[in-house]
N, C-alpha and C positions, 0 to 999 in steps of 0.2 A: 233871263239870267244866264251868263254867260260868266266865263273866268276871270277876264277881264274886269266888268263890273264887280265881279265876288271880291277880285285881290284888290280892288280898289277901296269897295267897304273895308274891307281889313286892315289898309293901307291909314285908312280915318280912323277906326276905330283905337290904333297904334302911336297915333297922331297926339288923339285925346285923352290918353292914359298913361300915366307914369312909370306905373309898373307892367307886371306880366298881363296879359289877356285871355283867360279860358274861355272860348270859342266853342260852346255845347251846339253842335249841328247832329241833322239829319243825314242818311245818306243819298240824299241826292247827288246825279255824278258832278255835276261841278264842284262840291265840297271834294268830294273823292280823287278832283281830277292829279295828273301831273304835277299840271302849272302852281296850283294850290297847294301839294306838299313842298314842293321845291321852294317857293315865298315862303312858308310857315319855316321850314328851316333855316330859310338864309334871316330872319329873325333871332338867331341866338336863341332860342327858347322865349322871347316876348309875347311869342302868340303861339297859343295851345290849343290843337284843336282837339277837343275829345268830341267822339262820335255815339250816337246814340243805337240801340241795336236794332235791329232791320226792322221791328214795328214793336214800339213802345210807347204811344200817345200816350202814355201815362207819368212819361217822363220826359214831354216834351212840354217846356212852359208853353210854346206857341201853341199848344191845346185849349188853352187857357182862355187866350184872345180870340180863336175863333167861336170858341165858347160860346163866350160873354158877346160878340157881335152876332154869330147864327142865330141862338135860341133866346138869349136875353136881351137883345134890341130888333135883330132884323122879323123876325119870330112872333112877333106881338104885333107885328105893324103888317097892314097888309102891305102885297106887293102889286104893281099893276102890270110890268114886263121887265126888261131885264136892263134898261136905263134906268127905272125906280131903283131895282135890289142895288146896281153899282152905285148910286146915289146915297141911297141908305147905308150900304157896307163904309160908303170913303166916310161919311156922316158918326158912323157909330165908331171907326178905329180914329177920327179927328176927335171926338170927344173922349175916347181912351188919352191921347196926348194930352191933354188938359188936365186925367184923372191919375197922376204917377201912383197917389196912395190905393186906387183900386188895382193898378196892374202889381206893386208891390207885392198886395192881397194875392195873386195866383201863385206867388212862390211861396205861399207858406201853407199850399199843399204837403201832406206828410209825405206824398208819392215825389217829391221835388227836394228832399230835406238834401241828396248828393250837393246839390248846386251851393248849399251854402255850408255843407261839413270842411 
C-alpha cells in the first residue's frame, strides 16, 4: 500500500458514489500521508476522511472481518503451512463477498452504532 494506490481507491470509490464519502480509516501513514490530505481536500468535501483513534479495534468494522475469517473459518480448519492459511484466508474473505447480509451483520455491533448516527 502506497499513496498512490490509496488515492486511487478513493479516486473509485468517488467515482461510484453520488454524494459525500465518509472514509473511517486507521492510522496508518499513508492514510495520514501528505499526498492523501491534499486529494481529500481538493475534493470539495466529497470525501471525508475521519480517523480512528491510535487503537480502538473496537471501532474498527475491519475487526469484524478478520474476526469472522481468523477464528470462524480459518480457526476450525486445520492448517498445513503457510500456502494452505493464504489459500484458506483468500477462500474465506471470497466467500465474505458472496455474503453482503453477513458483513452488513458486523455494523450492527452497538460499539459501531458512530458509523451509522
Amino acid at each position: 500500500m502506497n499513496g498512490k494506490v490509496f488515492i486511487d481507491f478513493c479516486r473509485r470509490l468517488l467515482h461510484d458514489s453520488p454524494g459525500p464519502v465518509f472514509l473511517v480509516l486507521d492510522g496508518h501513514p499513508v492514510h495520514r500521508s501528505n499526498a492523501v490530505k491534499q486529494f481529500a481536500a481538493s475534493t470539495g468535501g466529497r470525501l471525508r476522511l475521519c480517523f480512528l483513534p491510535g487503537y480502538a479495534p473496537e471501532l474498527n468494522p475491519d475487526e469484524w472481518v478478520w474476526k469472522h475469517v481468523k477464528h470462524d473459518r480459518i480457526g476450525r480448519a486445520g492448517v498445513s503451512g503457510p500456502e494452505d492459511l493464504k489459500a484458506k484466508a483468500l477462500a474465506a474473505l471470497h466467500r465474505l463477498q458472496k455474503l453482503p447480509h453477513l458483513v452488513q451483520g458486523f455494523f450492527r455491533d452497538p460499539g459501531l452504532r458512530y458509523i451509522t448516527a
